[in-house]
C-alpha positions in Angstrom: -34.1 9.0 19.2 -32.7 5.2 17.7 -29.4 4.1 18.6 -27.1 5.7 16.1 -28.6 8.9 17.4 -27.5 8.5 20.8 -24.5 6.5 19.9 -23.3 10.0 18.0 -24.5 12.3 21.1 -22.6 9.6 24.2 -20.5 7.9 22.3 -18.7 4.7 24.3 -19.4 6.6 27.7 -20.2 2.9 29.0 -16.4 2.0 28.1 -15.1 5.2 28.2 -14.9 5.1 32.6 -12.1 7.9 32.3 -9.5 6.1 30.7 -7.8 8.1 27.4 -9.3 7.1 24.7 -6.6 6.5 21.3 -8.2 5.9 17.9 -6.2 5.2 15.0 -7.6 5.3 11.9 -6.3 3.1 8.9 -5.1 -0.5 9.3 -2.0 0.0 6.8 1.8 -0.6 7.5 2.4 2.2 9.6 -1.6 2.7 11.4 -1.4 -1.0 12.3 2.3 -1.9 13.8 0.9 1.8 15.9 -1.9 0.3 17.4 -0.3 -3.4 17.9 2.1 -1.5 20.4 -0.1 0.8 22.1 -2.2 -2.2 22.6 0.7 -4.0 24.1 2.1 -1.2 26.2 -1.1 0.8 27.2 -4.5 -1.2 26.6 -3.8 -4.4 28.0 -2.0 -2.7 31.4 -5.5 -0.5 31.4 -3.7 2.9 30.9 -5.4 3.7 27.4 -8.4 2.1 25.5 -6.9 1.5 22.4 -9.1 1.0 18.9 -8.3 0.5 15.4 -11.1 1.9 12.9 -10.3 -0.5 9.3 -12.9 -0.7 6.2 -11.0 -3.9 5.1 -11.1 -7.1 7.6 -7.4 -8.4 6.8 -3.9 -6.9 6.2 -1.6 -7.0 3.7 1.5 -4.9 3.8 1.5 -3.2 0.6 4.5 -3.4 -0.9 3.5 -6.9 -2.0 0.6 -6.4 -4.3 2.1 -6.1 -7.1 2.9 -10.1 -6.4 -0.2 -10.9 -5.9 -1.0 -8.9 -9.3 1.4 -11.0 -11.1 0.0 -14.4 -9.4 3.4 -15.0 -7.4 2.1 -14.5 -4.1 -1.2 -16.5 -2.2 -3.0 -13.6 -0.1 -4.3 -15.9 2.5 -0.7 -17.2 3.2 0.5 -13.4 4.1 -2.3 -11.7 5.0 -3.3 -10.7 8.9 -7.0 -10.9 10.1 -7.3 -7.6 12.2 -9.8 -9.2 14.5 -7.6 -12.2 16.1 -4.6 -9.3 15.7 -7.0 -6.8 18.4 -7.6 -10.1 20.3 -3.7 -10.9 20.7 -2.2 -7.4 21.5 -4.6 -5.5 23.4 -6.8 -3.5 21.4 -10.7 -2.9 20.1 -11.1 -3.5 16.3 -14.1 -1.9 14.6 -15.3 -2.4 10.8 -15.9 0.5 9.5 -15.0 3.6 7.3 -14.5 7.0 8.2 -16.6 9.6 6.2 -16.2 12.7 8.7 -14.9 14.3 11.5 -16.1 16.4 14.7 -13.1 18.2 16.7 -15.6 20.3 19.0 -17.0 17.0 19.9 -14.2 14.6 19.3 -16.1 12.1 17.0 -15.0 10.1 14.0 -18.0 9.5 11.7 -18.3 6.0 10.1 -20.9 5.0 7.8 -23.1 2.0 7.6 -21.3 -1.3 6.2 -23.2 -4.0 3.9 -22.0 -7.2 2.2 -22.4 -7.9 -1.7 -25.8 -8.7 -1.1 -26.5 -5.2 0.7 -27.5 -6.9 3.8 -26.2 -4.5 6.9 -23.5 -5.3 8.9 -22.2 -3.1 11.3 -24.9 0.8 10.7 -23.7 4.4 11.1 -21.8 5.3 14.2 -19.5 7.8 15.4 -16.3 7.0 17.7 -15.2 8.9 20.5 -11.3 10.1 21.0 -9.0 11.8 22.9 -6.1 11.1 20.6 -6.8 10.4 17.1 -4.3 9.1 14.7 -4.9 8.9 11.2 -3.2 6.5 8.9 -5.3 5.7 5.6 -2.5 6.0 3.5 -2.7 7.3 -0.3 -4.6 6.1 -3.3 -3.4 5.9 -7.3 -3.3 9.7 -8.7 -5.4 9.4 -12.5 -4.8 13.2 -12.9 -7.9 13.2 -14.6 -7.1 11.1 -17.4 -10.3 10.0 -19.9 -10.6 6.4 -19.3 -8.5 5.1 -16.1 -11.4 4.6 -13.9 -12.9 2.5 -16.9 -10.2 0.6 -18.2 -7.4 0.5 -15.7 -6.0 -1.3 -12.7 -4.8 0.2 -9.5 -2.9 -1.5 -6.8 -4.3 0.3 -4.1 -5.7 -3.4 -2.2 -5.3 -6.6 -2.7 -8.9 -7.1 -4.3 -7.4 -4.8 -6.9 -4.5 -6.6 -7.3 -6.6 -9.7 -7.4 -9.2 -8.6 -9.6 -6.0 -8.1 -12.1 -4.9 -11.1 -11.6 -8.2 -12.9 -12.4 -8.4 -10.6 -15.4 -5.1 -11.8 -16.4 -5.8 -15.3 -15.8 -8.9 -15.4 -18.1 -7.6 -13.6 -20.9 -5.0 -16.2 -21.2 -7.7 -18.6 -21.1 -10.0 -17.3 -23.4 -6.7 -16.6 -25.7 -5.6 -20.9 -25.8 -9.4 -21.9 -26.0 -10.8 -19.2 -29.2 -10.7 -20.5 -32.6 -9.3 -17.3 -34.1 -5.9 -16.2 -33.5 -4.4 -14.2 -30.4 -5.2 -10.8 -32.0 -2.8 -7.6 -31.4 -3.3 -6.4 -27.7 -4.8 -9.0 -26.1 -2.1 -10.9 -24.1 -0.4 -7.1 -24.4 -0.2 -5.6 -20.9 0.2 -2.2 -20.3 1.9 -0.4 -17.1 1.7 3.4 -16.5 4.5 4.6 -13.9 7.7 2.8 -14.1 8.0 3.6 -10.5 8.7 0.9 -8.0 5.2 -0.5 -8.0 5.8 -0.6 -12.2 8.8 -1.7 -12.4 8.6 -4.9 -10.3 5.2 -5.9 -11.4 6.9 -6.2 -15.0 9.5 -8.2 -14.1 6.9 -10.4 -12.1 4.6 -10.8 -15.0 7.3 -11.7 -17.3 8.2 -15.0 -15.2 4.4 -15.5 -14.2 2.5 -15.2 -17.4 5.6 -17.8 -19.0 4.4 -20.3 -15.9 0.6 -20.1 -16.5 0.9 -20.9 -20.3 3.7 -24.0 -19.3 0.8 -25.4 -17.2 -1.0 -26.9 -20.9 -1.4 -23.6 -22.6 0.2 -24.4 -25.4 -1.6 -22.8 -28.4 0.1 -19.8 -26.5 3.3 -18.3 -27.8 5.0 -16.1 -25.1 7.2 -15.1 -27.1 5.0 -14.0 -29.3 1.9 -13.1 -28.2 2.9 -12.0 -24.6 4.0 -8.6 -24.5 4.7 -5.7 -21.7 4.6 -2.3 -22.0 6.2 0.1 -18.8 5.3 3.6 -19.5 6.8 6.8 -17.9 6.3 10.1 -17.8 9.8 11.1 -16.7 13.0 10.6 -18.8 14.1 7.4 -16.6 12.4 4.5 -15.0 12.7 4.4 -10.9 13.4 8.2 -10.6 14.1 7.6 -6.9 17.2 5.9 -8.2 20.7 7.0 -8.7 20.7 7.4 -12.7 23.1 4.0 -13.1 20.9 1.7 -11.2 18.1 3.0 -12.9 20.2 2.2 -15.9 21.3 -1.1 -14.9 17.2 -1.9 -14.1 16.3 -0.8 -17.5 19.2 -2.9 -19.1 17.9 -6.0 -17.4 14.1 -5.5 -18.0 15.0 -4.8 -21.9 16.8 -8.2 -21.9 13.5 -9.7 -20.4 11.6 -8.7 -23.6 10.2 -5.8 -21.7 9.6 -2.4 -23.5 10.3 0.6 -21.8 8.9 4.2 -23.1 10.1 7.2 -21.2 9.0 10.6 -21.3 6.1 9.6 -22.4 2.9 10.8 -21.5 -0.6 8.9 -21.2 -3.4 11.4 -22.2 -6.8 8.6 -22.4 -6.6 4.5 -21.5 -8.8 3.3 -24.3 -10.4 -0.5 -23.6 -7.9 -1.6 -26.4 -5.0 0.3 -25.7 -3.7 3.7 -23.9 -2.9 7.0 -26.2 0.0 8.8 -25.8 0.8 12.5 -25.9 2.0 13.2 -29.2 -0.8 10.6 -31.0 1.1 7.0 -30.5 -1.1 4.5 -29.7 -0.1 0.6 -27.8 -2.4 -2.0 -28.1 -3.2 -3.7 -25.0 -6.0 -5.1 -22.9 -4.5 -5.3 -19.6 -4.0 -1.8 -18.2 -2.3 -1.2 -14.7 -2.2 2.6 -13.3 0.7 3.1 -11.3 1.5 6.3 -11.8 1.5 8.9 -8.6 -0.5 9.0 -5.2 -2.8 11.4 -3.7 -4.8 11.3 -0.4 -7.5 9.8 -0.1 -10.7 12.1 -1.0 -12.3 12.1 2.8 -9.1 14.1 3.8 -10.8 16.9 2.1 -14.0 17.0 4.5 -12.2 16.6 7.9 -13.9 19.7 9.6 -11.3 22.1 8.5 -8.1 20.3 9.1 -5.3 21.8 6.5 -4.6 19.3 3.5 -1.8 19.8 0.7 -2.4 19.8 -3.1 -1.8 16.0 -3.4 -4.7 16.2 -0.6 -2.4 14.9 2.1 -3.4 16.2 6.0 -0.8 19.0 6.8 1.5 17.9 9.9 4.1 19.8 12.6 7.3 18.4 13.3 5.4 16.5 15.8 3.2 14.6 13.4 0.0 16.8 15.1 -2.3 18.5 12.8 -1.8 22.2 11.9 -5.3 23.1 12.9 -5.7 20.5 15.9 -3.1 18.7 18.6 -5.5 15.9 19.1 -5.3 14.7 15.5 -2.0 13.1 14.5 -1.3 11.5 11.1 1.5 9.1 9.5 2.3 7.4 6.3 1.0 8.5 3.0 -1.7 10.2 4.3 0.7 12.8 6.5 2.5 15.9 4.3 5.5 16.6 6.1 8.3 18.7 4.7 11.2 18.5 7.0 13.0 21.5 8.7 15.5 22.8 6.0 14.2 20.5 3.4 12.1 21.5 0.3 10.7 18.3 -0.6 8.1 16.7 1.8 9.1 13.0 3.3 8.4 10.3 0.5 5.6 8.0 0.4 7.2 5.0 1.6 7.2 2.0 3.9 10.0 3.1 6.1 8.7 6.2 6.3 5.6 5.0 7.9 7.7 2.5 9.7 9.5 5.3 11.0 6.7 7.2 11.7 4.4 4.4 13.9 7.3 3.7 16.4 8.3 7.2 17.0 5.0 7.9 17.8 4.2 4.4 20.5 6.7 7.0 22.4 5.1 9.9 21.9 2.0 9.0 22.9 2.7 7.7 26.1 4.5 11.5 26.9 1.6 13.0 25.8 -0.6 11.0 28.7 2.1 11.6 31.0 1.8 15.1 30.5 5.7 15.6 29.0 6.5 17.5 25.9 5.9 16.0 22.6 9.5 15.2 20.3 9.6 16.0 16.7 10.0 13.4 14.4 13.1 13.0 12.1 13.0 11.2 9.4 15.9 9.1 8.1 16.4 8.1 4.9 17.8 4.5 4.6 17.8 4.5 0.5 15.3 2.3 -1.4 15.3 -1.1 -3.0 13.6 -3.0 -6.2 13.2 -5.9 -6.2 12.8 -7.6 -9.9 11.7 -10.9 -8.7 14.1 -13.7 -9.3 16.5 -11.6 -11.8 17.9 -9.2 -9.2 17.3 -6.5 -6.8 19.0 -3.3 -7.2 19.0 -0.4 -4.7 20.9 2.6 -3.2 21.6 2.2 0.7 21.9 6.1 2.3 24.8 6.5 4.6 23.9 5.4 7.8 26.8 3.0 8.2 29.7 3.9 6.5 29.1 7.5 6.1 28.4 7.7 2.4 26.1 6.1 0.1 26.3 3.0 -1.1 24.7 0.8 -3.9 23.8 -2.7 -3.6 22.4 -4.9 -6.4 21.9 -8.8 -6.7 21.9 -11.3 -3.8 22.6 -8.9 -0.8 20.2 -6.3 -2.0 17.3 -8.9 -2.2 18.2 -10.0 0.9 18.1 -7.0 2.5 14.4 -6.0 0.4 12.9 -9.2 2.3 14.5 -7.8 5.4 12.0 -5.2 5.3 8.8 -7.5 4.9 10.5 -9.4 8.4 11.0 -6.1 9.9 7.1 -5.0 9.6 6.2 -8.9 10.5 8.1 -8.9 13.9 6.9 -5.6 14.4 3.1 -7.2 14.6 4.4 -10.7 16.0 7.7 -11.0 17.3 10.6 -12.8 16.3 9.9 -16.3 17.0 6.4 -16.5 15.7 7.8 -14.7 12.5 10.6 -17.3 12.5 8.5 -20.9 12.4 5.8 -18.9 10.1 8.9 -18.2 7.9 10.1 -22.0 8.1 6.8 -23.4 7.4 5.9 -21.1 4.3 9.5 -22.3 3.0 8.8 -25.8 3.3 5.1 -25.5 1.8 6.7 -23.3 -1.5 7.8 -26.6 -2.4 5.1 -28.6 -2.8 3.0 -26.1 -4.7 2.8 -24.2 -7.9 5.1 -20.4 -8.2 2.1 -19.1 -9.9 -1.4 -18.8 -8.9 -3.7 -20.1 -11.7 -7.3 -19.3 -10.6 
């Protein structure tokens, strides 16, 4: 019998020495500002062993790729390493992705991991639990359309986001260096879901792609040869919008040379171009896919546990499982429709938000024996932010008692807010405070776009 053998049969019985055992799966918004404070409050005071299970090795909070797409935003400056993050708060961290389940036996599977050379780095294993929370989030929904997987962009990680940016980098490159002319399409990019992801990556790239070519591109007309395309199925950009700020958004992105098509559908993503329902055809070389969010696929294969059509895990009131109290999942991964609702709670950062610190109580009643509260969601609106143009959003009413909407300074003030919130949640104040200071002063010494 080797080692991964016995590790699956007794797993962590040498660390296991009685104490409850909390695993939380997914290193996202929500999974990670979860195990930071059960770390705090139970692992370090020895009442819980707390571990994180991550396939990446850093965090970035997600509603920021689509800055890093458009070049506006240094990944190394924001992102968290989860192994100094375990270190500092309390809790295990182990690489690794989850590819099944055992309930009988309470085991995570993870398989092997290699680097880009496919040398081994941490092999097969399974994780013991007592309380398993899952929080992997959601993945871009293709629905099956012919080319996306070939041709398109998600931003579902920063290496996506990244590998976008790169691409965008070198095709304005290889435009100012050819000896031809830049030919239809090829500075043309193309974004599919004019949600908020879509929406603010196009304002983005409007500034960005104008700062790269002022840095010596100059056989580069923006004006001319630069061109964005936002594409949505539904009859208005940012659906989750009250129809005038979704209104006002599309006035503003129009003025920014930005073309908006509405109900309009994307049947195949071609590598020159996307087809539309109905035979219309935009030229363009740069394809993002933004549109919709599903779980992701190993959802499907977690012995038995109930999933939704957008392959979501089912969830009580109480975030548990339908098919098993010791599983509990949050964020985009969770389908939860709420108790006289007909919609299930949206995929969003305060929901997971939400979601994580309800459950750091929850927890601790359910090792305390006590009864396990529901979870309400509350709905504080939503915000986009269009870079340095504006930020336009609806706030629900929490304060005054009816809804409110906020566009321009205050609304982008209160979009950042959200970034702090999910920061002191994982540092504190003060060490949020000087990082804050310090990545103000160095702004100003360096370029607003990344150019490599």
């Amino acid at each position: 019998m080797n080692d991964v053998e016995a590790g699956r049969r007794t797993p962590d019985n040498a660390l296991h020495r009685g104490r409850h055992r909390i695993v939380v799966v997914g290193g996202g918004a929500g999974g990670l500002e979860l195990v930071t404070r059960l770390g705090g409050r139970l692992g370090r005071r020895g009442l819980a062993e707390v571990s994180l299970i991550e396939k990446a090795r850093t965090h970035l909070w997600k509603p920021l790729l689509h800055e890093v797409a458009a070049g506006s935003m240094d990944v190394s400056r924001h992102e968290l390493d989860y192994l100094a993050q375990a270190y500092w708060h309390g809790f295990r961290y182990r690489l690794g992705e989850m590819v099944g389940l055992d309930r009988a036996s309470r085991l995570v599977h993870l398989a092997a991991n290699y680097d880009n050379e496919g040398r081994l780095i941490t092999p097969a294993q399974s994780i013991g639990y007592d309380t398993l929370i899952i929080a992997i989030g959601s993945v871009t929904h293709d629905f099956g359309t012919p080319g996306v997987k070939e041709h398109a962009i998600a931003l579902d990680t920063p290496e996506q986001a990244q590998r976008f940016n790169r691409r965008l980098i070198n095709a304005c490159l290889l435009a100012h260096t050819q000896a031809e002319p830049v030919r239809p399409g090829q500075l043309h990019v193309a974004i599919i879901g004019a949600g908020a992801t879509g929406t603010e990556l196009s304002a983005e790239l409007h500034r960005t792609v104008r700062g790269v070519v002022a840095f010596g591109l100059d056989r580069i007309d923006p004006d001319k040869d630069l061109k964005i395309t936002l594409i949505e199925a539904a009859d208005r950009i940012v659906p989750a919008l009250p129809p005038r700020l979704s209104e006002a958004t599309a006035r503003l992105l129009e003025k920014l040379g930005v073309e908006i098509r509405t109900s309009a559908r994307v049947i195949e993503v071609r590598s020159d171009g996307v087809v539309l329902a109905g035979g219309d055809f935009i030229p363009s070389e740069l394809v993002v896919w933004a549109a919709g969010v599903r779980g992701p696929d190993v959802l499907k294969h977690l012995d038995g546990l109930e999933v939704s059509r957008s392959n979501q895990l089912v969830v009580r009131p109480t975030l548990q499982t339908t098919h098993d109290d010791n599983v509990f999942a949050i964020g985009d991964c969770a389908y939860l429709v709420p108790d006289g609702e007909t919609q299930p709670i949206p995929p969003r950062a305060q929901a997971a938000h939400q979601q994580s610190s309800h459950l750091v109580k929850q927890i601790r009643n359910r090792l305390d024996g006590r009864r396990i509260e529901p979870f309400v969601y509350r709905d504080f609106g939503s915000l986009v932010s269009l870079g340095e143009f504006s930020t336009v959003g609806n706030l629900m009413g929490f304060v005054t008692g009816r809804d409110m909407l906020v566009e321009g300074f205050v609304a982008r003030l209160m979009y950042r807010s959200l970034y702090k919130m999910h920061e002191v949640a994982l540092h504190g104040p003060w060490t949020v405070g000087l990082d804050s200071i310090a990545r103000l002063l160095s702004r100003r010494t360096e370029p607003h776009v990344k150019l490599h």
